[in-house]
C-alpha positions in Angstrom: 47.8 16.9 39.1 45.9 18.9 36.8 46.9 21.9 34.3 46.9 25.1 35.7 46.4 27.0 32.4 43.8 25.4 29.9 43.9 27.2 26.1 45.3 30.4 27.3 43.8 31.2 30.5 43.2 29.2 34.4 41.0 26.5 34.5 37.6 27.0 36.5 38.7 25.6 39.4 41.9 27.8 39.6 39.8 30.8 38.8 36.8 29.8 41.5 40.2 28.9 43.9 41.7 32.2 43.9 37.9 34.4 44.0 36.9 32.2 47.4 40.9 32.7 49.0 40.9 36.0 48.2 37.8 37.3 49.6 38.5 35.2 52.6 41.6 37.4 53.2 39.8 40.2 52.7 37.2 39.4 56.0 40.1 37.7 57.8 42.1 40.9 56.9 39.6 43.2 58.0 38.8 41.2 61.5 41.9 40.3 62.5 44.7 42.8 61.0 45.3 46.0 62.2 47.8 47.0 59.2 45.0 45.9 56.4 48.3 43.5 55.1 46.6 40.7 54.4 43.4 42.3 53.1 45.3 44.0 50.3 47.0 40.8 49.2 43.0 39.2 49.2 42.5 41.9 46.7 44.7 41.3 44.8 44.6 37.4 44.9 40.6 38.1 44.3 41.8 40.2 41.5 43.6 38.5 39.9 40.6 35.1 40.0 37.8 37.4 38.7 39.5 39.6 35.8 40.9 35.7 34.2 36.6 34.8 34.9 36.2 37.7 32.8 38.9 36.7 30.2 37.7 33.6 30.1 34.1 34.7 29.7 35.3 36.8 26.6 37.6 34.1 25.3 40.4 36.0 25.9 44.0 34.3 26.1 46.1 36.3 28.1 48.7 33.5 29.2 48.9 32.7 25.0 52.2 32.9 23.1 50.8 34.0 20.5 52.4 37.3 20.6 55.8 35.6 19.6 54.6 35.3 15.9 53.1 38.2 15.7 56.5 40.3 17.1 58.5 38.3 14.7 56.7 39.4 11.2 57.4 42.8 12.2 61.0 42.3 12.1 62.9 43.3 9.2 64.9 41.5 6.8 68.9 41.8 5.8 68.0 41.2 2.4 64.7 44.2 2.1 
């Protein structure tokens, strides 16, 4: 089984994954569903697919760590 999460953000496949489930909720959703349910969880699932495309696009990591160092020099010292 493959990674998931390739150098801070979903692989391609993951991202083209959740763009094709989601807007296939969305038409099922809107077909079949009186309540519109299961349309607003495509939107969100398609969401959630096309905003990491665009991260990725920009080469931005938004499932990094990175933050940890960064939230740890701003700490301050016993001794300052």
């Amino acid at each position: 089984m493959s990674k998931f999460i390739e150098d801070g953000n979903f692989t391609l496949l993951v991202r083209g994954i959740l763009c094709v489930i989601g807007v296939s909720l969305i038409f099922i959703g809107l077909k079949y569903d009186q309540t519109l349910m299961v349309s607003c969880i495509g939107l969100v699932i398609g969401a959630v697919g096309g905003i990491s495309s665009r991260a990725a696009m920009l080469k931005i990591k938004p499932f990094d760590n990175t933050y940890k160092k960064a939230k740890k020099s701003y700490e301050k010292k016993d001794d300052q």
